[in-house]
C-alpha positions in Angstrom: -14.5 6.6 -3.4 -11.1 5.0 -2.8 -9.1 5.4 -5.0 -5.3 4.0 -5.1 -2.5 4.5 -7.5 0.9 2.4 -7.2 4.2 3.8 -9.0 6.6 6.3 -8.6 6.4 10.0 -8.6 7.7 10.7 -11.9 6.9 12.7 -14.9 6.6 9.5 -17.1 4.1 7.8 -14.6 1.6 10.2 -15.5 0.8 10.9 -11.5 -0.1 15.1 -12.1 -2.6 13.7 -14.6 -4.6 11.8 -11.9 -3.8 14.4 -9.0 -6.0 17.1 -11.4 -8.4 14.2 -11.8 -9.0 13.9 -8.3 -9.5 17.2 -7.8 -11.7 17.4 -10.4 -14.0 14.6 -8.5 -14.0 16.8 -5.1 -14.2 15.8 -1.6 -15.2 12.5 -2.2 -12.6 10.6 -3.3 -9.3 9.5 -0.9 -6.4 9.1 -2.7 -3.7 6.3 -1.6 -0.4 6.5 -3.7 2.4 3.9 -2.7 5.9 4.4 -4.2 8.9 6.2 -4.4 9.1 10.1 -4.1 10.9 11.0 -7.2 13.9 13.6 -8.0 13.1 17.0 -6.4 11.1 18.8 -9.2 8.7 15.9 -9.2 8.5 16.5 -5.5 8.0 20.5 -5.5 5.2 19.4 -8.5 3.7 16.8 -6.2 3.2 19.4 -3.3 1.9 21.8 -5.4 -0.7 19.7 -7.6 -2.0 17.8 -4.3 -2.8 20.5 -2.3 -6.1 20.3 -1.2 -6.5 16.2 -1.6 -7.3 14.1 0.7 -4.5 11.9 0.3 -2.2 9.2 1.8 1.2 8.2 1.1 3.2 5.5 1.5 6.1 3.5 0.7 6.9 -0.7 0.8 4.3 -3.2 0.4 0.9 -2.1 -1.6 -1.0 -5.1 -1.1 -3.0 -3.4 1.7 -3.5 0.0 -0.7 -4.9 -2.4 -3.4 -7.0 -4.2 -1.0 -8.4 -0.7 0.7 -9.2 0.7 -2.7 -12.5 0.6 -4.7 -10.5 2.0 -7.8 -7.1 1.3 -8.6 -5.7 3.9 -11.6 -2.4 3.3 -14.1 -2.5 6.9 -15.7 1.6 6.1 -17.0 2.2 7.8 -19.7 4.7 5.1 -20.7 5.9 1.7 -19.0 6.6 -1.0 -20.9 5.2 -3.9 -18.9 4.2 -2.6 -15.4 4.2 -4.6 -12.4 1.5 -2.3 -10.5 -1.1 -3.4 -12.9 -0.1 -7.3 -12.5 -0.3 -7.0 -8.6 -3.1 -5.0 -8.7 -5.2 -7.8 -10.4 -3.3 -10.7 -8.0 -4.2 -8.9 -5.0 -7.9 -10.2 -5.3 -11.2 -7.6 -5.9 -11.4 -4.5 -4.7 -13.4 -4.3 -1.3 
């Protein structure tokens, strides 16, 4: 399973929820996360959580990560009116 999450690697975006998700899930999901890296802490907690995960990372456009995905995930904590989730369901099905 593809899975793809869009947003930045920060506390608030809930991204170490869905990194202990994936792990949960095993060796069959791929995990595609397109957006900025975060202060360092975030970082050093992003290295640590992911370890194991098949994973991909990216910066800039995410059209191609939506498009490649069979699952696109929001776990945010907060956001008041994300654009991820917009684009996500503009970008067309998932394949």
């Amino acid at each position: 399973m593809r899975i793809c999450y869009v947003g930045s690697l920060d506390l608030r975006k809930g991204f170490v929820y869905l990194l202990r998700a994936a792990k949960m899930l095993g060796a069959n999901v791929d995990l595609e996360i397109v957006g900025a890296t975060g202060d360092s802490s975030c970082r050093k907690l992003f290295q640590r959580e992911s370890a194991g995960l098949n994973l991909r990372c990216a910066t800039g456009d995410p059209i191609p990560a939506y498009q490649r995905a069979d699952l696109f995930v929001f776990p945010t904590l907060e956001d008041g009116s994300p654009f991820a989730v917009a684009e996500a369901m503009a970008s067309g099905p998932c394949r």
